[in-house]
N, C-alpha and C positions, 0 to 999 in steps of 0.2 A: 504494500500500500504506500509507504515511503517511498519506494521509487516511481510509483505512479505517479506519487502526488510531485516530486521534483520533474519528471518527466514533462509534466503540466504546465509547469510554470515557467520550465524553460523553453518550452514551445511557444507560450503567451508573450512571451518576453522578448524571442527571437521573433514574432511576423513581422512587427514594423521592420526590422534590421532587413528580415527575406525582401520588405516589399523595396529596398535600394538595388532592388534587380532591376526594378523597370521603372525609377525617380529617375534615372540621367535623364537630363530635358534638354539638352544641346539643340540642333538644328534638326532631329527628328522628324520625318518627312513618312506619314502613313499611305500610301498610294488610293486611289480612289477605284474607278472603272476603268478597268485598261484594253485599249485595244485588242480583240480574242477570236479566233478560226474556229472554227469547229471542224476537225478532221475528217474528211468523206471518204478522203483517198489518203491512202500511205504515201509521206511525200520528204522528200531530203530536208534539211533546216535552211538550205541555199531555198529551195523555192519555194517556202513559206515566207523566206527574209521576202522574196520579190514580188510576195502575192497583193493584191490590192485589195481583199473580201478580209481583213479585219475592221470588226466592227463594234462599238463602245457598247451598242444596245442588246447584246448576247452576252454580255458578260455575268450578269446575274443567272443565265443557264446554266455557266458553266459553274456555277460553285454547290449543285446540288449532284443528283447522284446520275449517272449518266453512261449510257454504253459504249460513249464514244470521246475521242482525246480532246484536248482542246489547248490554244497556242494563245498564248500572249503576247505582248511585244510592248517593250519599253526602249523607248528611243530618248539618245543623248547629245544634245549638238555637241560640236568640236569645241575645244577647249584656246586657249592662247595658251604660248608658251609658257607665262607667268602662271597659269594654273594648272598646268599639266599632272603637278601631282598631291592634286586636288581629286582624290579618288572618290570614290561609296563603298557600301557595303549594305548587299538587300540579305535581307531576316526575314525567313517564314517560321511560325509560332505552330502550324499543324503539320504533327508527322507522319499520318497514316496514308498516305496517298500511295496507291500501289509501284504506280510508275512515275517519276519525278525527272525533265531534265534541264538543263538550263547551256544554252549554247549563246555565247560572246562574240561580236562581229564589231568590227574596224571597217566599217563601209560594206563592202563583200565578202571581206577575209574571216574565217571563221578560225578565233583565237583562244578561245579555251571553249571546252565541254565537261561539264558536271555532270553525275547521276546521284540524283538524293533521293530516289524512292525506295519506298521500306521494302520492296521486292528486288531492288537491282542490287549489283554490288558497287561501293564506293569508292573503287578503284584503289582499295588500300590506302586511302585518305585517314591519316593517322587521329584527324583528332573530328574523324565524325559525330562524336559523344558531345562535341560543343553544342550541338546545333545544325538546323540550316544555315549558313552565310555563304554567300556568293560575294566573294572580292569583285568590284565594276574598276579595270581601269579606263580612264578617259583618255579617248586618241587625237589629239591635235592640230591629225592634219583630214580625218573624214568623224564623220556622226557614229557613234557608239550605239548599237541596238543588242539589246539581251531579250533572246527570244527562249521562252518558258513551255514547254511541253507537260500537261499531264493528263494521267487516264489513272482508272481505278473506279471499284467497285463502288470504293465511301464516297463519301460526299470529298465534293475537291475544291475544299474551302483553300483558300490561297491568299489570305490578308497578307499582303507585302507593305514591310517599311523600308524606307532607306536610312542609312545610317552614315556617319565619315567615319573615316578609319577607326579613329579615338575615340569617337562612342561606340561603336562596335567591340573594341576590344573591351571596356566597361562592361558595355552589356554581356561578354560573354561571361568576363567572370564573375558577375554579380548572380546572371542566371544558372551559372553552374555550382556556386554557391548555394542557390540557391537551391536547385533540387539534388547534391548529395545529401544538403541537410536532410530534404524529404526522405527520401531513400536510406537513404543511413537512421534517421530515424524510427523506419519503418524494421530496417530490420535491426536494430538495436531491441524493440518492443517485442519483435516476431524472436527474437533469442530467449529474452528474459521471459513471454510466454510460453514457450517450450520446455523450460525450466521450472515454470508455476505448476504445468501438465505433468510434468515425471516426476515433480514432487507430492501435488495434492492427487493428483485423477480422476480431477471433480468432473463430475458426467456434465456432458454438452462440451468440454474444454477442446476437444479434439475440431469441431465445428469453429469454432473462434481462431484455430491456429490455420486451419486452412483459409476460414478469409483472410487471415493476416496475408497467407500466399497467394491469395488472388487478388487481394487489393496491392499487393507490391508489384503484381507482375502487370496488372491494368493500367498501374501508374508507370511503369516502364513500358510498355507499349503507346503510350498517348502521349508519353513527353519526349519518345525515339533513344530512351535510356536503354531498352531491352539491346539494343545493341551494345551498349557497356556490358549491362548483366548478363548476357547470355550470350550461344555461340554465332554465329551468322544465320546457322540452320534453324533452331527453336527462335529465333526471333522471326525470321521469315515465317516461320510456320505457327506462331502466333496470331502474324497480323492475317495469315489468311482464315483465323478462329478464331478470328477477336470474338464475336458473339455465342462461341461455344464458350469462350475462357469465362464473358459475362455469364452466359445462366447457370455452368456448373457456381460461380460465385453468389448468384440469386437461390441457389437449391441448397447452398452450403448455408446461406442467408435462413432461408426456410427452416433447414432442420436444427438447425442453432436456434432461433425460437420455439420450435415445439419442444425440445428437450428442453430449455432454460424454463421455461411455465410448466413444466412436467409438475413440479413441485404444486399448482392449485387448479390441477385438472383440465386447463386449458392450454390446445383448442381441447374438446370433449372426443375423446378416441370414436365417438357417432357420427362428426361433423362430414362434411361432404371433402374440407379443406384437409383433413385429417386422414381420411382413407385415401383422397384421389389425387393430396398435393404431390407428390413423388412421381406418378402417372403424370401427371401436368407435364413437370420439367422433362420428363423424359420424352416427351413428345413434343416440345419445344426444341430441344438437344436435337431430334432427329430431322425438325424441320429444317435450321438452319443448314443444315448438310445439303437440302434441295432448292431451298428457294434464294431469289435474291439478296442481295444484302440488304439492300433496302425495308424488303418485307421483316426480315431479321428482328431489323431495326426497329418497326412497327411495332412486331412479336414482343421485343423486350422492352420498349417503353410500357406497352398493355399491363406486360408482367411486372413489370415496375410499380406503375402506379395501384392495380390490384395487391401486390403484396404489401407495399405501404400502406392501405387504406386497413385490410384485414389486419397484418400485424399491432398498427396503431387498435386496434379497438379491443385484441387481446389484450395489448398492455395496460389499456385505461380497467378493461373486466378485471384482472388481475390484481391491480392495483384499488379497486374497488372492493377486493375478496382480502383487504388488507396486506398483500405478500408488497412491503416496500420494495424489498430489491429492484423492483421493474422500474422504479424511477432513473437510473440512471440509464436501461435499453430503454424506456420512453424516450431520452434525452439523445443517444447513440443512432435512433432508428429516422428521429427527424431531423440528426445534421447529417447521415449518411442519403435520406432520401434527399435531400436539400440538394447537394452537393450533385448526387446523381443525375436529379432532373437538370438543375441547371445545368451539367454537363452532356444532354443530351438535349438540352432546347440550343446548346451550341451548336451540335451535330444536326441539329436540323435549322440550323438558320436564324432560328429565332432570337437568340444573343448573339453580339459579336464575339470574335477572341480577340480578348485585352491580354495586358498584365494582372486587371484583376479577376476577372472571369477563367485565366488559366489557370491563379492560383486553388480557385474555388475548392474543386474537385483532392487535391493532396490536401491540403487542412482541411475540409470535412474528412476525408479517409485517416487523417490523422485523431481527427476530434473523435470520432465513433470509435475506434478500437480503440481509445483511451478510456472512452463512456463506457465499452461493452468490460472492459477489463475491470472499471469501476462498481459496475453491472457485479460481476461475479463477483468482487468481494463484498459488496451487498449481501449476494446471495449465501456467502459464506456463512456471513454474521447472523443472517436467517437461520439458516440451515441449524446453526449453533443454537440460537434461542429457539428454534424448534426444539432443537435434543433436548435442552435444560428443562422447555417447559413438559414433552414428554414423559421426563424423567418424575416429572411432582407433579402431574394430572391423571386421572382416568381417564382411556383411549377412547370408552364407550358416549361417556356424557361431557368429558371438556372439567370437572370438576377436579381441584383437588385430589390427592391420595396421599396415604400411610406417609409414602418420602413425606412430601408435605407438614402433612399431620406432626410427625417427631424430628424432622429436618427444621423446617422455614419454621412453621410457626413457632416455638419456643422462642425463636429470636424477635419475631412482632411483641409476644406475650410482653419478653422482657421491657419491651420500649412501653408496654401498656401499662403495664401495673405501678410504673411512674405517679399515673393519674387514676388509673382505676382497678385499684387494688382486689374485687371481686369480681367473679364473673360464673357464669353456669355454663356445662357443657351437656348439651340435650343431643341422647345419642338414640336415632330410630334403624330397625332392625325389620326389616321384609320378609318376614317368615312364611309367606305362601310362596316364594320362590321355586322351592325343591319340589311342591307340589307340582307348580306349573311345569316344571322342566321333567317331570315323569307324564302330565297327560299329555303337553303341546309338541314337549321336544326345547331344548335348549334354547335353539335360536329364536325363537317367538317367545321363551319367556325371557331371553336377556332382553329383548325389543320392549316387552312391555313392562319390566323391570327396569330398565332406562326412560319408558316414557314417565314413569309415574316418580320417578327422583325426577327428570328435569321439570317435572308440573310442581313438583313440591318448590324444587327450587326457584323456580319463578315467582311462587308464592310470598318465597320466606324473602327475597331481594325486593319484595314493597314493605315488608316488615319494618320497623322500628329497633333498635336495641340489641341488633343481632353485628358481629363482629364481621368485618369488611375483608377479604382474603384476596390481597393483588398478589396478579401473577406477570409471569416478565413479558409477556406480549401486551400488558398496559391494559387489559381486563379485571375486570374482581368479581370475586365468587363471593358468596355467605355459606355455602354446604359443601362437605369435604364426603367423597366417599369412600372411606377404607377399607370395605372390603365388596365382595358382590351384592352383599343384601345389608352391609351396615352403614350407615349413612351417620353424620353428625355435624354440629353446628356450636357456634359458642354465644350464650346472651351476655351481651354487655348490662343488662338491666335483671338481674336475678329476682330479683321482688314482682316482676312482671313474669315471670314463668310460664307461672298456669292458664292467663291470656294468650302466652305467642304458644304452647304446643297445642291449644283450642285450636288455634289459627292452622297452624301445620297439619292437626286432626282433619278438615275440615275439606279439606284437600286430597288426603288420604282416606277419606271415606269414599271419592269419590268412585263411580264402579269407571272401570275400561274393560276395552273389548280387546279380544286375544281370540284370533281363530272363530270370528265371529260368533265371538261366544261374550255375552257380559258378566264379566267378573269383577269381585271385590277384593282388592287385597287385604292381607291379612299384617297386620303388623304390631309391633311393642314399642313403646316408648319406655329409656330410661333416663335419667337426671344425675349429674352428681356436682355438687358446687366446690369451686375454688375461694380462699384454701383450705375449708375446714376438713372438705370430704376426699380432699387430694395434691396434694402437694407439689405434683409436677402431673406432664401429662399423660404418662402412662398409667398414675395411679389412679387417673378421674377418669381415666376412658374404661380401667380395669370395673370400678365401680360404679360407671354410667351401666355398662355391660352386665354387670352385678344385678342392678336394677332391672335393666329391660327382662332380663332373662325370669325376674319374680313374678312378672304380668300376667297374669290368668283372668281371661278375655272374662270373665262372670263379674269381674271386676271392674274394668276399663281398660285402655289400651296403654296406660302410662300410669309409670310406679318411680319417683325420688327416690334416691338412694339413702338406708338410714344403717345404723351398725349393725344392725338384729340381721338384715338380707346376708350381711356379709359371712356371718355364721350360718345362717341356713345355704348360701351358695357352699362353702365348703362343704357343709353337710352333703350336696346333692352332689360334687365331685367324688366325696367319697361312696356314694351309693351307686352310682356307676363304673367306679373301680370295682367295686365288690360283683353287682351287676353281671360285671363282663366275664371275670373270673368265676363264676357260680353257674353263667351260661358255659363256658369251655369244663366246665367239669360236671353238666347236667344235674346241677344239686338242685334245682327246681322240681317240683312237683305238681300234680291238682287233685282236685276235689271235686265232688258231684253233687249238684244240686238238678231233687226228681223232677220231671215234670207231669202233672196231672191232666186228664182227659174231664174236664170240669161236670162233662154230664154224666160220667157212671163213674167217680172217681179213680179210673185204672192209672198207672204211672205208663209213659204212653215213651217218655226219654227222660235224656236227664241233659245238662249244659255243666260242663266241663270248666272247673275254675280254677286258674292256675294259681300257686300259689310260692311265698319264697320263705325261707328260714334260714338266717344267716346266721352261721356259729358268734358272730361279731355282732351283730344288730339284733338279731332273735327275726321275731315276725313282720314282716313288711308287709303293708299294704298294696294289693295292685294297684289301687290309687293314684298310689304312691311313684311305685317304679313302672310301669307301663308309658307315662306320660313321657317320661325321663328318655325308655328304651325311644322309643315314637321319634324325639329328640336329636337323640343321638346315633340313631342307625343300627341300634341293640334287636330291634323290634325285627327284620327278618331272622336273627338267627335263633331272637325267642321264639319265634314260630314255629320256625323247623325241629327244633329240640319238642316241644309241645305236642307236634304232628308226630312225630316219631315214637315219643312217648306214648301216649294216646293208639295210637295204631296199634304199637306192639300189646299194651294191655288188652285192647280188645279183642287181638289175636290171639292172645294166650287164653281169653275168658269169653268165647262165643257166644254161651248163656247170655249173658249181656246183651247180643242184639238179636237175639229171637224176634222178638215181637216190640221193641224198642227202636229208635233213636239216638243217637247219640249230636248236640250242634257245635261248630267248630265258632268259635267268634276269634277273625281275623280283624287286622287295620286295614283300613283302604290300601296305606303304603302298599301291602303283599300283595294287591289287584294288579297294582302297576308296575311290577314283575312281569317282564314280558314270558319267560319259564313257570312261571308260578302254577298254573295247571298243569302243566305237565309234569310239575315235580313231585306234586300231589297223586296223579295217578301212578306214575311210576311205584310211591313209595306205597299206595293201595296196593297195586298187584304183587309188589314183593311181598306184603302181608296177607295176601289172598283175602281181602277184604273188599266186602260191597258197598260202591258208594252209595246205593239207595238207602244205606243205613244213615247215614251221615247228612246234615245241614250245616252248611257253612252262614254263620250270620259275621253280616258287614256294619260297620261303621263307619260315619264321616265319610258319605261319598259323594258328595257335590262337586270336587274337585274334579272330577273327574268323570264327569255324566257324558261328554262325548270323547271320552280318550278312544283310540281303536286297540288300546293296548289291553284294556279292562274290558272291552268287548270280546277280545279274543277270548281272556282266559273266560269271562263268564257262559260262551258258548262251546266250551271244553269242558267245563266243569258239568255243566248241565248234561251234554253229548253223555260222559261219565256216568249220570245217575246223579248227582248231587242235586239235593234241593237248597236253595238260597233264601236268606232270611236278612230286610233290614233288621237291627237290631236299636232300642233304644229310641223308637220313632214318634217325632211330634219335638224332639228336641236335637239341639246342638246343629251339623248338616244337611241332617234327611227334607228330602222334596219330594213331593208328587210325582216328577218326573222322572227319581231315581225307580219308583214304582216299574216302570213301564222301562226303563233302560236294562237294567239288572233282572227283566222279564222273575219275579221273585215269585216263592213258592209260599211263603209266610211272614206275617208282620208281627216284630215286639212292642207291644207298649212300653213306652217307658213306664219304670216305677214312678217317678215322678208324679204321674197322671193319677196311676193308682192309688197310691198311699194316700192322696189325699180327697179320693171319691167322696168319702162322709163327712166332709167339712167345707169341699169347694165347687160351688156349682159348675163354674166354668173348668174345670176336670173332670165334671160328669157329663157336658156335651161334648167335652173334646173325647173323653173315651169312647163315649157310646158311637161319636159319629165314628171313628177307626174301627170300629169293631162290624159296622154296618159298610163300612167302607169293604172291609176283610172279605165279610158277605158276596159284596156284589162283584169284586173282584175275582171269586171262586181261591180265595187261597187262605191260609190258615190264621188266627187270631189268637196270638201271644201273650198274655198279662204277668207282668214281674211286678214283684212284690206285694204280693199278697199278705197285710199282714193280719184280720182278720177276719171273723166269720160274717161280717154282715158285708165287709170288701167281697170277699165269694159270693155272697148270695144275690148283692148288686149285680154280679159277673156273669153270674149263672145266669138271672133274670135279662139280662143282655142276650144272651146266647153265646159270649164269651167263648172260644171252644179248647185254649189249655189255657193252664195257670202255672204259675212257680211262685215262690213266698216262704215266711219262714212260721206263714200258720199253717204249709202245709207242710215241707221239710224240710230242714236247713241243710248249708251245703255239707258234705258228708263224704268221709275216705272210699275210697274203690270199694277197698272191704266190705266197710259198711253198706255200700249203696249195692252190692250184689249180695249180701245176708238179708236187705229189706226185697228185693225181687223173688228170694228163696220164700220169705215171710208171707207178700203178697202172693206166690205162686204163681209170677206174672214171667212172661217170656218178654226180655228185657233190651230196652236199646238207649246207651247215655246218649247227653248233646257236648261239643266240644266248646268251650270257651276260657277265655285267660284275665277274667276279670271276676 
């Protein structure tokens, strides 16, 4: 960047100096319209000297593009002796003219011959790198005529000055001056960028270094330098490709911007510019091969002024999409077009060539690879606060992360708490996530898991009181996301708490649609204040976490953190340890609770209730630890141990399903198990066990009312023989709809309902109608918790048609529950469950 930036200044600093190329203002003599033949017939320079059809009014023909040669003539009267060596010197400023010659006469005598066309040889003329200059000497005793021949494809612009010796020889060296400087500049830049290239190997770099080589070798073909820089052969064979040399430098132009905007999606790899520009050029490349120069010419102005118009509106999108760096190739692309048009409204006539109109085109071509070099370390600097902010945001929503969270902010904090010594850290936790990514699939729930943080976010950044989180691209956040589903924020205003998570509530009540399906997330709020409840910010995140993790939705969605949670969290770390270890060594057990056939009293099954006993804790509640396995991911392998257990006792004890059932109560989780049926039959037939003995009852299945994952296994299980049971229905997930998805063989009331038949009206029409519900449905009606005789006889008097309760048996060891089948004399079948 230092070299660029000196590179700069010494170019600034050196034009005025360059423009003492063409300030000598001696006796300067610009020619006007000069006498000119148009070639018809191939004819000697003797009798062109004697023709009399040069004429003033053809000479603007001859300076465009033309198939045919054309003669000048510039006439000198005779000199006096006193002036004899009082000479000229004529300067042409254009060097592309194919065929170039200049033949000097003394009255008749033909006294020198020149060849300066960029196609002929120079006759080994040592210092053709000067220039055109034709020395006039003046003859004293007949009229001096120099007669000028040229042909070529280009334009055969032929602005001639005269010069006297002394200012000719100025002019050479100030001109020559002046374009090593260019040249030498150019390739001073095209060095040090090649060294930038095999140092960094910043993509697109490769594109900038070839137009460094196309714009060197352009400006050495149109200033007649390619004869310095190159051999006689590749300069000749240049100027017969000058407009290949241009559009491979237009396509190298092209692909240098699409790479350099790679970075913000533009052009858009859909665009028409984007799939067919390549195609373009190449078909421009091939034209030139066939058509005239002229049309060439056409061809690449078109292409000129189109790629200048689409690039320019890239850079402004671009820059509009916030990527700065394109300010300097904004700046690159309009002194490069600049410079180009101007230099081809010369090639067509439309400017004249000056001194200043010649130098245009090399300082623009200087100015834009400065800009575009400018350009890329722009884009460095970008590129750089990309990674940084990369580094400390989430990829998904742009917010904040973890780096963040215990990187940057401790250092805000510290400048905070100068002035404001407290603060709250309100941490929410998206726990329908895993659900959604087991019915929808990952990708639809990280999408709708991102819409509903960046809705929150939105929310919380019109908020009041909430901590302001700049990041290095000059944005601020309020919400940090540290993990997939935990989200958190800090209140500058803690006494306002309970107002700003309403507000956040409020938001996240809101339902979204996921797979055209309307859903509610499910989420926890926790709390924990600075600094009484944490000291730094691992300790308040640990205890915001602490908190959210207490929430039990019976309650509300958000729990402050207080010392009590922090004891019962450890408690429930350690009940998971145990958990885990008590599942790998199958020390769980269950128990049977009967169930009855309400209208002849028979025990009809029984439900299967899993139970733990910890040498360490003694008796646990399923309550207790089910919620935790569910939680934690413990819950399939509690199953599997459950099912295995289960299976094999009833395989060892067949009496049991004679004339009974036995119900399996699963989590939804085990539905969405895409093996889950199958792993259930498999371990049936190891046991040579029938599933018509067996009802599997579900819980909390909304989540998942259109998975295809839960419809497979529920049309496997069924295919099987299993009859299926919502379980606990009228509370917590259950819907109407799951009715008819899970195409289900029986319904549980909840106890809920029951227990409180004799005391709550509104539990006597919600029973009754479930049980008329069960009725018309044609499938079986459930009632748990039975804990009285006039609960049964309500029941009975319903048509209720089984019961469970502990007025009529509680739950009860294997043992037990096969000595009461032996008692009744009943052919026996349990129900399976873990609760």
């Amino acid at each position: 960047m230092m070299f660029r930036c000196v590179f700069l200044f010494l170019l600034i600093t050196s034009l005025p100096w360059s423009q003492n190329a063409f300030s000598v203002k001696p006796t300067k003599v610009t020619l006007g319209e000069l006498p000119t033949l148009k070639e018809t017939l191939l004819s000697s320079p003797q009798d062109i000297l004697l023709s009399d059809q040069f004429e003033e009014n053809i000479y603007g023909e001859s300076q465009s593009f033309s198939d045919y040669a054309y003669w000048h003539k510039l006439v000198f009267p005779e000199v006096s002796k006193q002036q004899k060596n009082e000479n000229f010197v004529l300067g042409l400023n254009y060097y592309v003219i194919e065929n170039l010659d200049f033949y000097l006469f003394h009255g008749n005598q033909l006294q020198k011959h020149w060849t300066r066309g960029a196609l002929q040889d120079w006759q080994g003329d040592t210092e053709h790198y000067n220039g055109i200059w034709i020395p006039i000497t003046l003859s004293s005793e007949k009229s001096t005529t120099l007669l000028i021949r040229k042909q070529g494809n280009s334009p055969l612009l032929t602005p001639f000055k005269l010069f006297s010796t002394q200012e000719a020889t100025a002019q050479k060296e100030n001109k020559l001056l002046f374009w090593v400087f260019i040249i030498s500049s150019l390739l001073i830049l095209l060095a040090h960028n090649i060294f930038v290239f095999i140092l960094l190997r910043q993509p697109g770099f490769v594109y900038y270094l070839g137009l460094n080589v196309i714009i060197l070798i352009a400006l050495s073909v149109i200033t007649g330098f390619s004869r310095w820089v190159f051999s006689e052969e590749i300069s000749q064979w240049l100027i017969r490709n000058l407009f290949t040399v241009f559009g491979i430098g237009t396509w190298i132009l092209y692909r240098f911007s699409v790479q350099f905007l790679k970075e913000v999606q533009i052009p858009s790899p859909d665009s028409f510019i984007r799939k067919y520009g390549d195609s373009i050029f190449i078909i421009f490349l091939l034209l030139v091969q066939i058509v005239s120069v002229k049309t060439s010419a056409s061809l690449f102005a078109a292409i000129e002024v189109f790629l200048f118009i689409v690039c320019t509106y890239w850079g402004v999108n671009a820059y509009l999409k916030g990527f700065i760096a394109v300010r300097f190739y904004l700046f690159s692309w309009i002194i490069l077009m600049v410079g180009s048009i101007l230099n081809t409204m010369i090639f067509w006539k439309i400017l004249p060539i000056n001194p200043v109109t010649e130098a245009i085109l090399p300082v623009c071509s200087l100015l834009q690879l400065l800009g575009f070099s400018f350009a890329f370390a722009d884009k460095a600097n970008h590129i750089e606060q990309k990674r940084q902010l990369q580094a400390i945001t989430d990829p998904s929503t742009g917010l904040p992360n973890r780096t963040y969270y215990f990187d940057t902010l401790p250092l805000q904090l510290n400048e905070m708490n100068k002035n404001q010594p407290q603060f709250a850290l309100i941490m929410i936790e998206i726990t329908s996530h895993l659900k959604l990514s087991q019915a929808f699939g990952p990708a639809k729930a990280d999408s709708a898991l991102c819409e509903v943080i960046l809705s929150t976010h939105q929310k919380i950044i019109e908020m009041d009181g909430i901590l302001s989180l700049p990041l290095p691209n000059k944005s601020t956040k309020k919400l940090m996301r540290l993990t997939s589903k935990n989200i958190v924020l800090l209140s500058t205003t803690p006494d306002e708490i309970k107002e700003q998570v309403q507000q956040i509530q409020q938001i996240l009540d809101h339902p979204t649609i996921v797979d055209k399906v309307l859903f509610r997330h499910q989420y926890k709020i926790g709390s924990a204040l600075y600094p009484s409840q944490g000291s730094n910010l691992d300790k308040l995140y640990q205890n915001a976490l602490i908190a959210s993790n207490s929430v039990t939705y019976s309650s509300g969605n958000w729990a402050p953190f207080t010392h009590k949670l922090k004891s019962n969290h450890a408690h429930q770390l350690r009940l998971i340890t145990l958990l885990t270890d008590d599942i790998r060594q199958e020390k769980l057990y269950f128990d049977i609770q009967p169930q009855v056939n309400l209208a002849d009293n028979r025990i009809v099954g029984g439900e299967v209730l899993i139970r733990w006993n910890n040498e360490h804790l003694g008796q646990v509640s399923p309550a207790e630890f089910i919620p935790l396995a569910e939680q934690t991911g413990l819950i399939y392998k509690l199953t599997d141990m459950l099912l295995e257990k289960v299976f094999q006792w009833a395989s060892s004890n067949p009496v049991a399903l004679l004339a009974q059932r036995l119900s399996i109560n699963i989590s939804a989780l085990d539905l969405l198990q895409e093996n889950f049926a199958e792993r259930i039959n498999i371990l049936l037939q190891q046991y040579r066990l029938s599933a018509e003995k067996f009802t599997i009852e579900i819980t909390e299945t909304s989540v998942f009312q259109n998975s295809e994952i839960v419809g497979h296994n529920v049309k496997k299980l069924h295919n099987a023989g299993f009859k299926l049971s919502i379980d606990d229905f009228g509370v917590g997930y259950s819907s109407m709809q799951n009715l008819v998805a899970l195409e289900i063989n029986e319904l549980k009331i909840d106890q809920f309902f029951v227990m409180n038949l004799m005391t709550d009206t509104q539990s006597q029409t919600l029973c009754r109608n479930m049980i008329n519900l069960s009725k018309d449905l044609n499938i079986i009606s459930v009632a748990e918790g039975i804990e009285s005789e006039d609960i049964l006889n309500l029941l009975r008097q319903w048509h209720c048609q089984v019961g469970q309760g502990y007025h009529l048996y509680r739950p009860m060891s294997t043992l037990q529950y096969l000595t009461l089948l032996e008692e009744r004399d009943q052919p026996l079948s349990p129900s399976i469950n873990r609760a």
